[in-house]
FIMAR-179964 format. One line per 4 residues: number of its first residue (from 0); for each residue x, y, z of N, C-alpha, C, O. Coordinates in Angstrom, 3 decimals, decimal comma, always signed. Each point is the difference from the previous one (the first is absolute). Layout:
BEGIN
NUM> X Y Z X Y Z X Y Z X Y Z ~ ...;
This chain:
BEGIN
0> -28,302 +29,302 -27,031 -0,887 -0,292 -1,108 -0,629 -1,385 +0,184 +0,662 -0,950 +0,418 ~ -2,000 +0,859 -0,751 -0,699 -1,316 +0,095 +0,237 -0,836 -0,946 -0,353 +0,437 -1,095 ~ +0,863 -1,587 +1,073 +0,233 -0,449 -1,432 -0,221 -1,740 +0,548 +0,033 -0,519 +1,116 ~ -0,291 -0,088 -2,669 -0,325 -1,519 -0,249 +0,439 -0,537 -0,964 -0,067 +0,374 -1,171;
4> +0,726 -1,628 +1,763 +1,240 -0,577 -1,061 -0,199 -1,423 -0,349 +0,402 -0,809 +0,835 ~ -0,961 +0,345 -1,938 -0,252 -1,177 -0,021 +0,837 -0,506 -0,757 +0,547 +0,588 -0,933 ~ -0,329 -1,989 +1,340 +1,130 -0,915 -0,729 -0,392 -1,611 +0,069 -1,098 -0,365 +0,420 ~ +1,847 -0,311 -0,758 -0,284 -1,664 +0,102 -0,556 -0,316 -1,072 -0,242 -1,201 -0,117;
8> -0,135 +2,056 -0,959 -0,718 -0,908 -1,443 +1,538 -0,673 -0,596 +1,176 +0,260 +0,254 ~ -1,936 -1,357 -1,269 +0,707 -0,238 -1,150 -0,639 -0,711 -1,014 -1,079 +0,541 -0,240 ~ +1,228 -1,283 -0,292 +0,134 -1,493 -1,025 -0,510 -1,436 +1,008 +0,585 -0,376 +1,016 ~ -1,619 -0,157 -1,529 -0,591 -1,070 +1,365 -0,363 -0,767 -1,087 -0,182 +0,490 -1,114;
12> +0,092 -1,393 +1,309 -0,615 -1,596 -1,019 -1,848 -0,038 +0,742 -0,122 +0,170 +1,214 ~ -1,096 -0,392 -2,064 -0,748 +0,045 +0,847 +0,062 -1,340 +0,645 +0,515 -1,081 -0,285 ~ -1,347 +1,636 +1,417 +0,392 -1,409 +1,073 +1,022 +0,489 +1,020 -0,217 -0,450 +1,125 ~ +1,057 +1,088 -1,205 +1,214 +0,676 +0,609 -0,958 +1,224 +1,417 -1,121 +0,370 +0,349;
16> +3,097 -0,167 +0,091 -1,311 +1,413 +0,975 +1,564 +0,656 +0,200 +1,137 -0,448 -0,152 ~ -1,926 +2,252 +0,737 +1,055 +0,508 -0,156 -0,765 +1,549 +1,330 -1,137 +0,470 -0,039 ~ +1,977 -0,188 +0,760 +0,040 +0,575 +1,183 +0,568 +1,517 -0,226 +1,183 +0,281 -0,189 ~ -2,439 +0,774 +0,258 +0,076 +1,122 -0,148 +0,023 +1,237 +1,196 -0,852 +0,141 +0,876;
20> +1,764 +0,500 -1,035 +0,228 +1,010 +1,158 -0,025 +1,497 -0,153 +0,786 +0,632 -0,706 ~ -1,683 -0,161 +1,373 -0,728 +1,657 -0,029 +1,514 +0,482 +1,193 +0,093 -0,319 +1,185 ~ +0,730 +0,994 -1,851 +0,490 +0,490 +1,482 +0,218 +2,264 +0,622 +0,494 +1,028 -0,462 ~ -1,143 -1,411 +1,509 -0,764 +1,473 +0,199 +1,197 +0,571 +0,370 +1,047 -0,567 +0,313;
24> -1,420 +2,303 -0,407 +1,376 +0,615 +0,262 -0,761 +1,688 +0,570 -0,779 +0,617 -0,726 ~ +1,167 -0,162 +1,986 -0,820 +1,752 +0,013 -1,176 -0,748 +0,703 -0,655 +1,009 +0,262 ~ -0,012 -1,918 +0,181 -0,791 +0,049 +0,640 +0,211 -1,766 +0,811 +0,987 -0,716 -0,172 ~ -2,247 +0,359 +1,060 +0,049 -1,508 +0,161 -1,092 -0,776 -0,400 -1,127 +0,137 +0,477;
28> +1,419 -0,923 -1,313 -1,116 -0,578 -0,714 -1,164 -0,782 +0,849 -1,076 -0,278 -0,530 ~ +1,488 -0,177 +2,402 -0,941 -0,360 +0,982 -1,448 +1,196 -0,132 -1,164 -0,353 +0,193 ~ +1,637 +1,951 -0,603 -1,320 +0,683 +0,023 -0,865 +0,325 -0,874 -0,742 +0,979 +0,084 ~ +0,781 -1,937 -1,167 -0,705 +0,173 -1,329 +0,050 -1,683 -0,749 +0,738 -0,967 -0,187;
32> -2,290 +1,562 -0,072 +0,056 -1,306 -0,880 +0,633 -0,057 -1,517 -0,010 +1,037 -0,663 ~ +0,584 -2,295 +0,089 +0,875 +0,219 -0,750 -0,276 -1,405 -1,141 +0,268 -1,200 +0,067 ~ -0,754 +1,839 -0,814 -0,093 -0,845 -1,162 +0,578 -0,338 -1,420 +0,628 +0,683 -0,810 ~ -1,087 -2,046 +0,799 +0,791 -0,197 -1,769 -0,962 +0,072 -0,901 -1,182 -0,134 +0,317;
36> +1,520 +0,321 -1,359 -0,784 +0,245 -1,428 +0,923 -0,259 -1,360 +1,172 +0,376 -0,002 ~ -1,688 -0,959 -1,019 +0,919 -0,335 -1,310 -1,055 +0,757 -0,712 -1,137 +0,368 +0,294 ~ +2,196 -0,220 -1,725 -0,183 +0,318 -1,361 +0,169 -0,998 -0,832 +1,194 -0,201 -0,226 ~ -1,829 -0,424 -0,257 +0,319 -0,821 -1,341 -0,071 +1,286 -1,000 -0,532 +1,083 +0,244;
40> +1,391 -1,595 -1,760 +0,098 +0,916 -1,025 -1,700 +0,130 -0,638 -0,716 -1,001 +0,034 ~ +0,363 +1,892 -0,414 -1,254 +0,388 -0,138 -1,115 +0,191 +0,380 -0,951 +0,493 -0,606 ~ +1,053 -1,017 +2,005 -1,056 +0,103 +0,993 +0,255 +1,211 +1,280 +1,033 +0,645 +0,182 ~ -1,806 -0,604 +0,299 -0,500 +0,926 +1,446 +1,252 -0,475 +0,994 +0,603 -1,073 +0,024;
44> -0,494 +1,871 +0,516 +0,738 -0,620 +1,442 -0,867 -0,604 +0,957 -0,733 +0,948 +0,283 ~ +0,428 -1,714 +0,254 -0,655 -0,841 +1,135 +0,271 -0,938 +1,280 +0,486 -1,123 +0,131 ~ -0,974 +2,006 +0,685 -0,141 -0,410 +1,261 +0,964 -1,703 +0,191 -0,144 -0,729 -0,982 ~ +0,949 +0,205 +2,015 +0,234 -1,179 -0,168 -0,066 -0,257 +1,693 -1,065 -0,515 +0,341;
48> +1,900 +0,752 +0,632 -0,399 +0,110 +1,450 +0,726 +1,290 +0,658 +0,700 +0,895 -0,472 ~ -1,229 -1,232 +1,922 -0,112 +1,251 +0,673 +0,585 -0,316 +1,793 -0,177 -1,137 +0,437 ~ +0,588 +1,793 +0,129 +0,228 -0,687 +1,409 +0,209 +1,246 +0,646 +0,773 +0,815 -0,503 ~ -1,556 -0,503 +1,881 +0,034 +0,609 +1,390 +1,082 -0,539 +0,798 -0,286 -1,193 +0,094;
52> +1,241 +1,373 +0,461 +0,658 -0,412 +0,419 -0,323 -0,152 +2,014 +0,319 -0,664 +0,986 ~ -1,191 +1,869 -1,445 -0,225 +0,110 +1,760 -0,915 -0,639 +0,356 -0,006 -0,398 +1,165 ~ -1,282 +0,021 -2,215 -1,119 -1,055 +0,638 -0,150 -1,218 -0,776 -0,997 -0,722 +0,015 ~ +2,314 +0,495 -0,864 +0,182 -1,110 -0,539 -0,727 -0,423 -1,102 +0,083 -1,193 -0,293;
56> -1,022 +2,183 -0,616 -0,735 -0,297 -1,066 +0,251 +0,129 -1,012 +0,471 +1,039 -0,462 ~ -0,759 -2,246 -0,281 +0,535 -0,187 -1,578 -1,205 -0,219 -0,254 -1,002 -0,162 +0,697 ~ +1,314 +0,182 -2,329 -0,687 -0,054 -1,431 +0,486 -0,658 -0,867 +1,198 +0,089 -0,267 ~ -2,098 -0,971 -0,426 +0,614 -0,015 -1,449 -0,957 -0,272 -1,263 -0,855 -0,882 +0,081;
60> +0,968 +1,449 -0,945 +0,187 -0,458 -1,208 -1,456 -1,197 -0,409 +0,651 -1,041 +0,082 ~ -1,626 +0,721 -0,324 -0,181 -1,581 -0,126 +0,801 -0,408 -1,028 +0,242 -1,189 +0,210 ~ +0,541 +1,719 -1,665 +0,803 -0,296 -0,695 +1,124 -0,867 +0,812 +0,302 -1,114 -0,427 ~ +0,419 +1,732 +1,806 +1,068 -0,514 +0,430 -0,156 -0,433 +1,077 +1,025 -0,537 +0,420;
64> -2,337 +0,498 +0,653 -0,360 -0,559 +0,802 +0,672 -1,918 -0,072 -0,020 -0,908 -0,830 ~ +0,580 +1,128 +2,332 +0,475 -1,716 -0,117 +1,412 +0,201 -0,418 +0,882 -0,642 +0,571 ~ -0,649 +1,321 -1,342 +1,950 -0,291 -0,865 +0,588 +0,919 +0,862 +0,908 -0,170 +0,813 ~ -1,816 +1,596 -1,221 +1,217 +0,759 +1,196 +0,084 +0,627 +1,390 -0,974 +0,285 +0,697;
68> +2,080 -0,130 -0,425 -0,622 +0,151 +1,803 +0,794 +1,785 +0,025 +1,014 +0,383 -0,584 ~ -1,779 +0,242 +1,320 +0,760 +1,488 +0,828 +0,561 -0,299 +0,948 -0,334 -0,928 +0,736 ~ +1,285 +1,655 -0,579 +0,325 +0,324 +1,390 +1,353 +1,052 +0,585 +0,416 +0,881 -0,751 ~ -0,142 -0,970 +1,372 +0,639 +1,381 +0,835 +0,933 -0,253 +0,806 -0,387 -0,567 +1,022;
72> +1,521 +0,779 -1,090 +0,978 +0,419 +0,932 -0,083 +1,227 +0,533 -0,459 +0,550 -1,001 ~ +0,534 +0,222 +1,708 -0,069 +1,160 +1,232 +1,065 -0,034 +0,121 +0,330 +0,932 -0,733 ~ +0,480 -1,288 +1,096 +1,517 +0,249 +0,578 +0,668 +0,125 -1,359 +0,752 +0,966 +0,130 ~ -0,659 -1,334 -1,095 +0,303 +0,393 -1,478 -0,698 +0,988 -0,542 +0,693 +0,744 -0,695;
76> -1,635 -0,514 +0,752 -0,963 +1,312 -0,403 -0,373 -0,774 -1,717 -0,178 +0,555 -1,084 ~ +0,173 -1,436 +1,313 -0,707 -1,172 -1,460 -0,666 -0,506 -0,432 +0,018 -1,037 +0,662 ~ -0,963 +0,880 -1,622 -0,930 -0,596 -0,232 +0,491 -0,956 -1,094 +0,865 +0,334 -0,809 ~ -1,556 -1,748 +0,820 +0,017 -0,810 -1,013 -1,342 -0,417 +0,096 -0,930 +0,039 +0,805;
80> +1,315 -0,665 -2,509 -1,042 -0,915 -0,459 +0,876 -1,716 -0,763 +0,720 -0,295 -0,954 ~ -1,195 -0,199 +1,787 +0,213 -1,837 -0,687 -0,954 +0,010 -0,704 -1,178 +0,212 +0,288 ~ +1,951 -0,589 -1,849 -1,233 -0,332 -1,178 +0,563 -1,629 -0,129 +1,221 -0,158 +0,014 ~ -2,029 -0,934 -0,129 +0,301 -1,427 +0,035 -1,159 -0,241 -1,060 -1,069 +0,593 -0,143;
84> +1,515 -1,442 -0,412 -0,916 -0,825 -1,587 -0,745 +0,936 -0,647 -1,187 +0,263 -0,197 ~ +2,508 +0,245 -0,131 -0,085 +1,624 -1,108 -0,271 -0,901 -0,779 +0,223 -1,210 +0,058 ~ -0,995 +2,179 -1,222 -0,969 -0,193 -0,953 +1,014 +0,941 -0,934 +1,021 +0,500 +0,472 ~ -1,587 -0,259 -2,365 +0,813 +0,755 -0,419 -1,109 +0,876 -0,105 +0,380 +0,948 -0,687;
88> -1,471 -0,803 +0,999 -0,788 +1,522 -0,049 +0,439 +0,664 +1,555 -0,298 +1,151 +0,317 ~ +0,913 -1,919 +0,406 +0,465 +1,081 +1,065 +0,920 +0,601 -0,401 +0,538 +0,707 +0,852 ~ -0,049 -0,685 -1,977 +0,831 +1,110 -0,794 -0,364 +1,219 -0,388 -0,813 +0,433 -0,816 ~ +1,645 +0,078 +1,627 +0,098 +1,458 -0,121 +1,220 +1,051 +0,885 +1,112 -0,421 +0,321;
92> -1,576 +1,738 -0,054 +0,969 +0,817 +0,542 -0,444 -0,070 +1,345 -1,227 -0,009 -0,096 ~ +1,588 -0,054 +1,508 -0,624 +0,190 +0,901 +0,866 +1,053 +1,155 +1,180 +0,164 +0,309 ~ -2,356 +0,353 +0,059 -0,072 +1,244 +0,642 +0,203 +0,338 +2,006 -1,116 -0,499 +0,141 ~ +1,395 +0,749 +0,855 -0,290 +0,274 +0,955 -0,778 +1,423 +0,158 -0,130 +0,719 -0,991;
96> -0,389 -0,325 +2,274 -1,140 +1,313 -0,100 -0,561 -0,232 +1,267 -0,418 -0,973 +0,627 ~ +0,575 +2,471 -0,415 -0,687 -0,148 +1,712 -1,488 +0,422 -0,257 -0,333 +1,114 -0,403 ~ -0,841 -2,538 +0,793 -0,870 +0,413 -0,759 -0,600 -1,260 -0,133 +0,871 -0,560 -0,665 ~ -2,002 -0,517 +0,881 -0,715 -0,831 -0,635 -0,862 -0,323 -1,357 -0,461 -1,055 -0,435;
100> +0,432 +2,526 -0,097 -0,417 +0,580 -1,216 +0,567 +0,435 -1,023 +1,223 +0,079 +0,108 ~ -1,763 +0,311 -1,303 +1,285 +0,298 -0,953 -0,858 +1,578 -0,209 +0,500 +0,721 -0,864 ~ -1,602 -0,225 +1,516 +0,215 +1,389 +0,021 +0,176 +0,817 +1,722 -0,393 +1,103 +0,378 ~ +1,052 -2,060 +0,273 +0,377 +0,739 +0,921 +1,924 -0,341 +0,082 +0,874 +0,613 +0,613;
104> -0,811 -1,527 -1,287 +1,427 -0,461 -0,223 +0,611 +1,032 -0,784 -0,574 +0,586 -0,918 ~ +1,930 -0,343 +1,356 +0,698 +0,686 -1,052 +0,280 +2,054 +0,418 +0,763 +0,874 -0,412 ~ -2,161 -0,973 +1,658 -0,147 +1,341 +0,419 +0,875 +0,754 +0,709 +0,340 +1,162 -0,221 ~ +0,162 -2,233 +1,485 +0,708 +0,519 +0,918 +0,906 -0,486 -0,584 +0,777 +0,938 -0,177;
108> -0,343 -1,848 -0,264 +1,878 -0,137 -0,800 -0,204 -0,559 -1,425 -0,719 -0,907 -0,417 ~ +1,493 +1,655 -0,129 -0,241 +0,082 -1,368 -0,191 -1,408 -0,724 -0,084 -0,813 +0,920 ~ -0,009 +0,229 -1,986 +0,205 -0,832 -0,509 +1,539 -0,542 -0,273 +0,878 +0,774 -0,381 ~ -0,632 -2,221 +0,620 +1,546 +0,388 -0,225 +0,173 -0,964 -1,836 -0,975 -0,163 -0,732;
112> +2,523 -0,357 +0,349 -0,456 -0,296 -1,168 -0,770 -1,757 +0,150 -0,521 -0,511 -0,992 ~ +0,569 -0,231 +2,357 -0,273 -1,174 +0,276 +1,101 -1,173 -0,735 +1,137 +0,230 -0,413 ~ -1,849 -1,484 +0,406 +1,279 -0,948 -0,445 -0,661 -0,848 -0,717 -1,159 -0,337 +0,241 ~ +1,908 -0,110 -1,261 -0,631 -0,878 -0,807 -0,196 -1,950 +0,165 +0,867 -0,861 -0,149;
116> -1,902 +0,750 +0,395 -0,750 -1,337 -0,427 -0,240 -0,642 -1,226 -1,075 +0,189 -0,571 ~ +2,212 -1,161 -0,065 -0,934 -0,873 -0,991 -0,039 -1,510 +0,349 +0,810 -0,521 +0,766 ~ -1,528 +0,048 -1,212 -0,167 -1,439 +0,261 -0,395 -0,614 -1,378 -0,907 +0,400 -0,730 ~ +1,700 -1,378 +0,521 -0,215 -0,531 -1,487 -0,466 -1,656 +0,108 +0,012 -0,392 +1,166;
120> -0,375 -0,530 -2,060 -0,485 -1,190 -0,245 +0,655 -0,888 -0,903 -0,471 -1,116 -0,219;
């Protein structure tokens, strides 16, 4: 079974940072691109970054451009995201998804429940 397991949220002071991990399972995440996306409560889910592992291309965000970085372990089959001088609107639920998009995300492996982000002031 293809599956995506995200973990590493919690409770962050803004100003703080906190290191999030997509970890793949049923497939290898080197052959798909594999992206993050949050939910804040009442809003859309949206796009946050994205990373190729095989030609090395990322994305991000201009919201999070600069704070957070992608990237990939291969030999772990892992993806993270470093979020640094969290903000408290980067609060929300956040997501992994094989997928740079949020309507192609979610297709080939389901949505999972993601992990929670708050950041307070």
């Amino acid at each position: 079974e293809m599956q995506l397991v995200e973990s590493g949220g919690g409770l962050v002071q803004a100003g703080g940072s906190l290191r999030l991990s997509c970890a793949a399972s049923g497939f290898t995440v080197a052959d798909y691109a594999i992206g993050w996306f949050r939910q804040a409560p009442g809003k859309e889910r949206e796009e946050v970054s994205c990373i190729t592992s095989s030609d090395g291309y990322t994305d991000y965000a201009g919201s999070v451009k600069g704070r957070f970085t992608i990237s990939s372990d291969n030999a772990k089959n892992t993806v993270y995201l470093q979020m640094n001088r969290l903000k408290p609107e980067d609060t929300a639920v956040y997501y992994c998804a094989v997928g740079c998009s949020t309507t192609i995300a979610g297709l080939l492996v389901s949505w999972g429940q993601g992990t929670q982000v708050t950041v307070f002031s």
